[in-house]
C-alpha positions as a Markdown table, in Angstrom:
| # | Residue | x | y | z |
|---|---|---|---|---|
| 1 | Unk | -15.3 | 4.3 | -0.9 |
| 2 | Unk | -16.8 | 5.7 | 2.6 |
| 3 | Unk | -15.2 | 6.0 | 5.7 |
| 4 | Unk | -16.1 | 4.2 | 8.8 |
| 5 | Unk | -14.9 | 5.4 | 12.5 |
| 6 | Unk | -12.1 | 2.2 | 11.6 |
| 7 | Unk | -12.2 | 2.2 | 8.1 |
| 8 | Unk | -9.1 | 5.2 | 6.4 |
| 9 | Unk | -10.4 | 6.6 | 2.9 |
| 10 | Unk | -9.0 | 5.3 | 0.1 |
| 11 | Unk | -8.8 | 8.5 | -2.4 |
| 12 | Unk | -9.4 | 7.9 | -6.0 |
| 13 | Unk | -6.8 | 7.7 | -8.7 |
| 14 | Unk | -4.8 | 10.5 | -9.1 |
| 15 | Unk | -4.8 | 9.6 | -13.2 |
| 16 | Unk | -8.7 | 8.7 | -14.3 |
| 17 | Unk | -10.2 | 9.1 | -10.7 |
| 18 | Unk | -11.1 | 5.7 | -10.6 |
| 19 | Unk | -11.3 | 3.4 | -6.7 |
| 20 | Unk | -8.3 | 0.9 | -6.6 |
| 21 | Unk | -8.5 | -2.3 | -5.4 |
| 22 | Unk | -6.0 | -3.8 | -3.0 |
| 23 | Unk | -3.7 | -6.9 | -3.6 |
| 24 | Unk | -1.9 | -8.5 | -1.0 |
| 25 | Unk | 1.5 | -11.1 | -1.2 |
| 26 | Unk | 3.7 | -12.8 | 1.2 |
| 27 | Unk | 6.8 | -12.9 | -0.3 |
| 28 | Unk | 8.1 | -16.0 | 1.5 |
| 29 | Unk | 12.2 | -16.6 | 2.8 |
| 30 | Unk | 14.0 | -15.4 | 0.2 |
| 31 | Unk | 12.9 | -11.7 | 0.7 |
| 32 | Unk | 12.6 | -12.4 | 5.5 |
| 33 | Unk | 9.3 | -13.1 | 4.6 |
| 34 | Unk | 7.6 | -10.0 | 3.8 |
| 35 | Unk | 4.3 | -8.5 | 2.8 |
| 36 | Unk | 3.6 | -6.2 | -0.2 |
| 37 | Unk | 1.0 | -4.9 | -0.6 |
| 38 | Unk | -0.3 | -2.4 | -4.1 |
| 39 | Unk | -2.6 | -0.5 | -4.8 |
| 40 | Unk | -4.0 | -1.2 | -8.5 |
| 41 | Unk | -6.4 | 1.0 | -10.8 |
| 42 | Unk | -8.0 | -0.4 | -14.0 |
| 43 | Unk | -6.1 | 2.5 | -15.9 |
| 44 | Unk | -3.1 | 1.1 | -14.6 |
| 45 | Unk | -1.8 | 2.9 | -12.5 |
| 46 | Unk | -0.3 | 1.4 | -9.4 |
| 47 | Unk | 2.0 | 1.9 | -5.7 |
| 48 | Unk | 3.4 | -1.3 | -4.2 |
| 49 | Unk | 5.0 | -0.9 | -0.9 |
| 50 | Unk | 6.7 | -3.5 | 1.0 |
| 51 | Unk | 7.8 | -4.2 | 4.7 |
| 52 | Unk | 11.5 | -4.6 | 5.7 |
| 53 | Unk | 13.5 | -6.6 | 8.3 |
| 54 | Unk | 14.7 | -4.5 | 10.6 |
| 55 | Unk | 18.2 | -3.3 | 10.2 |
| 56 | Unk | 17.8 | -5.5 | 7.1 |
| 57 | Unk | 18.6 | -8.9 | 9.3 |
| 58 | Unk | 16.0 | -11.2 | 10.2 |
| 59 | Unk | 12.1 | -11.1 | 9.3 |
| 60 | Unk | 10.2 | -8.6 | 7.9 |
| 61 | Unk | 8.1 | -5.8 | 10.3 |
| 62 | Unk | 5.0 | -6.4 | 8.5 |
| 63 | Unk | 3.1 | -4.7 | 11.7 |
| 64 | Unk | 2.5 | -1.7 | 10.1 |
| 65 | Unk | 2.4 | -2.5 | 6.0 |
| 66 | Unk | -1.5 | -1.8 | 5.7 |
| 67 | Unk | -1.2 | 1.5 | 7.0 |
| 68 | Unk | 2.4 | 2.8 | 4.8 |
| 69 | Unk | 0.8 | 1.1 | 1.3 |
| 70 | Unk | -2.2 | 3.5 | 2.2 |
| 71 | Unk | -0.3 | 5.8 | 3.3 |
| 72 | Unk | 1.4 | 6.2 | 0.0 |
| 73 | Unk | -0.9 | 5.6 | -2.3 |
| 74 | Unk | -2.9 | 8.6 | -0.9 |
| 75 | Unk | 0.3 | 10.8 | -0.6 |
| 76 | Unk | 0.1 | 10.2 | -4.8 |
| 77 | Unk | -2.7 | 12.0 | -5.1 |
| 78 | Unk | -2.4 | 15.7 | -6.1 |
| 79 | Unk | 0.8 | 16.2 | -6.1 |
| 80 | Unk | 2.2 | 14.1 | -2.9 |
| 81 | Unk | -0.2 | 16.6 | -0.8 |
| 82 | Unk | -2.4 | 14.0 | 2.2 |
């Protein structure tokens, strides 16, 4: 995938260098209604992250989620290097 001035780069898998695709889920009240969000290969590889309440009490930061799940799947790839 190519980057745009707004668009981050999404690096290939770290396993079969294939692009991942991005799934996104509300995870309603029981969890202060958070958002995960993973990064999926077809090989199968995968990194979920989710957002957390702060200080673990009422609803979920979700401000930020998009950038962290990137954030980590990238971090995967060689060796945790960015």
């Amino acid at each position: 995938m190519s980057a745009t001035s707004d668009q981050p780069v999404i690096k290939s898998c770290p396993f079969c260098g294939g692009t991942p695709t991005k799934h996104c889920e509300a995870l309603g009240e029981h969890c202060n209604y958070a958002n995960e969000i993973t990064y999926r290969c077809a090989c199968g590889c995968s990194m979920a992250t989710r957002s957390v309440a702060p200080g673990g009490r009422g609803y979920a930061d979700n401000s930020r989620i998009d950038e962290q799940a990137l954030d980590a799947w990238n971090r995967r790839f060689n060796g945790g290097s960015k």
